[in-house]
C-alpha positions as CSV (number, residue, x, y, z in Angstrom):
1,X,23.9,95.3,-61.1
2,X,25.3,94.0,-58.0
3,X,24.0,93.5,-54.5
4,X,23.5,96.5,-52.4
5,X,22.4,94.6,-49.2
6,X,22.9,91.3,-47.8
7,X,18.8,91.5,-48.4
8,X,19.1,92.0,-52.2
9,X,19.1,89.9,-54.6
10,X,20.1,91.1,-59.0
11,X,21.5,88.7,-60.4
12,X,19.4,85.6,-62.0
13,X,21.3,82.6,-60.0
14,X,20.5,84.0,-56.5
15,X,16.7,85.2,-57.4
16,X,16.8,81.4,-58.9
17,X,18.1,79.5,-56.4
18,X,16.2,81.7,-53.0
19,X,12.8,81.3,-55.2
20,X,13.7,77.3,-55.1
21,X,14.7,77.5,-51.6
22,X,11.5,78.6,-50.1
23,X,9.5,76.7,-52.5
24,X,10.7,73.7,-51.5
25,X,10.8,74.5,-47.8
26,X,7.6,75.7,-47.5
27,X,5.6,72.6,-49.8
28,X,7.9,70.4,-47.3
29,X,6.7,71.8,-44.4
30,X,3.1,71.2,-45.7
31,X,3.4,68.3,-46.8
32,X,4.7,67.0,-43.5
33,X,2.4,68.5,-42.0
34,X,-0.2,66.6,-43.7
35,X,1.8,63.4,-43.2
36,X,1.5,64.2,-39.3
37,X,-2.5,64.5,-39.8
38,X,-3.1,61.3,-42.2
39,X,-1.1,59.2,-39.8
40,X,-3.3,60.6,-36.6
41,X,-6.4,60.5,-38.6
42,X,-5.9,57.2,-40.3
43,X,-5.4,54.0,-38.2
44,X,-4.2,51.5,-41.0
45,X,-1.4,53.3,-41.4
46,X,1.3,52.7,-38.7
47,X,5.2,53.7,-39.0
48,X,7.0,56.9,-38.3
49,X,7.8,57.4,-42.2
50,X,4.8,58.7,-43.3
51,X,5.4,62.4,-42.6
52,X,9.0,62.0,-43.6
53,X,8.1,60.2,-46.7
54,X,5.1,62.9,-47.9
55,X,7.7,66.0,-47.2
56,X,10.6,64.2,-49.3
57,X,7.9,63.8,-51.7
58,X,6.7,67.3,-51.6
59,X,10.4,68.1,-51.8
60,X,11.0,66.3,-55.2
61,X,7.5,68.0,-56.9
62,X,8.8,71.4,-55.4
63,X,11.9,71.3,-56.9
64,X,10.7,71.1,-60.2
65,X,7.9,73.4,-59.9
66,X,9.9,76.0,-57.7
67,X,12.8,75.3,-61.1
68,X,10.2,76.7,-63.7
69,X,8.4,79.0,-61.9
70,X,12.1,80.6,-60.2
71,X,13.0,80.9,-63.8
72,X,10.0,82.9,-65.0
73,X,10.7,85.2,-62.3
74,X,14.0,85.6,-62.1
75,X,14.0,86.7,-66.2
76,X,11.7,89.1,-65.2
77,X,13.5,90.8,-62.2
78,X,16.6,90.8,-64.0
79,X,15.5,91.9,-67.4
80,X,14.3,95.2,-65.5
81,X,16.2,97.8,-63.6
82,X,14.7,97.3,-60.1
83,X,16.2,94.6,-57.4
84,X,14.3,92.2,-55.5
85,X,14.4,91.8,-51.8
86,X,14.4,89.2,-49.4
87,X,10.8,89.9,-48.3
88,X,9.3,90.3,-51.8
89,X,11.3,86.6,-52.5
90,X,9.4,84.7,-49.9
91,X,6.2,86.5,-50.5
92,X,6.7,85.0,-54.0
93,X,7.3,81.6,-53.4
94,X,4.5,81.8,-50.6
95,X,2.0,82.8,-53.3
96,X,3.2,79.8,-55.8
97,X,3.3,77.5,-52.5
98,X,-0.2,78.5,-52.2
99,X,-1.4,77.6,-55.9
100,X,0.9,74.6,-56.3
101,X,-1.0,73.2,-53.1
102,X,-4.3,74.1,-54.3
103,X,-3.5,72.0,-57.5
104,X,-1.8,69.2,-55.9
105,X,-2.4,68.6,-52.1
106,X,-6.3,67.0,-52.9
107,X,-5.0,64.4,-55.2
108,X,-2.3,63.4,-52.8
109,X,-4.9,63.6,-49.9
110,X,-6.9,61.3,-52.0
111,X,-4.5,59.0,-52.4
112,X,-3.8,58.3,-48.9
113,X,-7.0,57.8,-48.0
């Protein structure tokens, strides 16, 4: 199949790679975010590269989470005859964003503090 749209993604490498994308961007953007709060919340630490460090961090776990999991789902879009769009992409990787965190963010929280 090829792409009907600029939103539509069939073949396995771009399903692959936008899953991976947003994975990563969005358990970046969280953990950042939680880099922000832990140096606001917690005095002892001082220095910019907190954030930074957590959302490279984040980055490096997401990449190898957002690998398998793209995988998984791109065999299954492409093994069937129906296309995946740009919308149902992110709404994927939001929903593995959510579980990874739910796994993850309390034992890096735990750490810090």
């Amino acid at each position: 199949m090829t792409n009907l749209s600029q939103d539509t993604y069939s073949s396995f490498k771009d399903i692959w790679l936008g899953f991976v994308i947003w994975v990563v961007v969005i358990i970046s953007l969280i953990y950042f975010i939680v880099g922000l709060v832990a140096l606001n919340s917690v005095r002892k630490i001082s220095g910019f590269w907190v954030p930074f460090a957590l959302a490279l961090i984040g980055a490096i776990f997401a990449f190898g989470y957002g690998s398998v999991c793209g995988v998984l789902i791109a065999s299954i879009y492409e093994s069937g005859p129906f296309l995946m769009t740009q919308k149902h992409l992110a709404l994927y990787a939001c929903g593995f964003s959510v579980l990874y965190l739910i796994v993850s963010l309390t034992r890096t929280a735990t750490f810090l503090f």
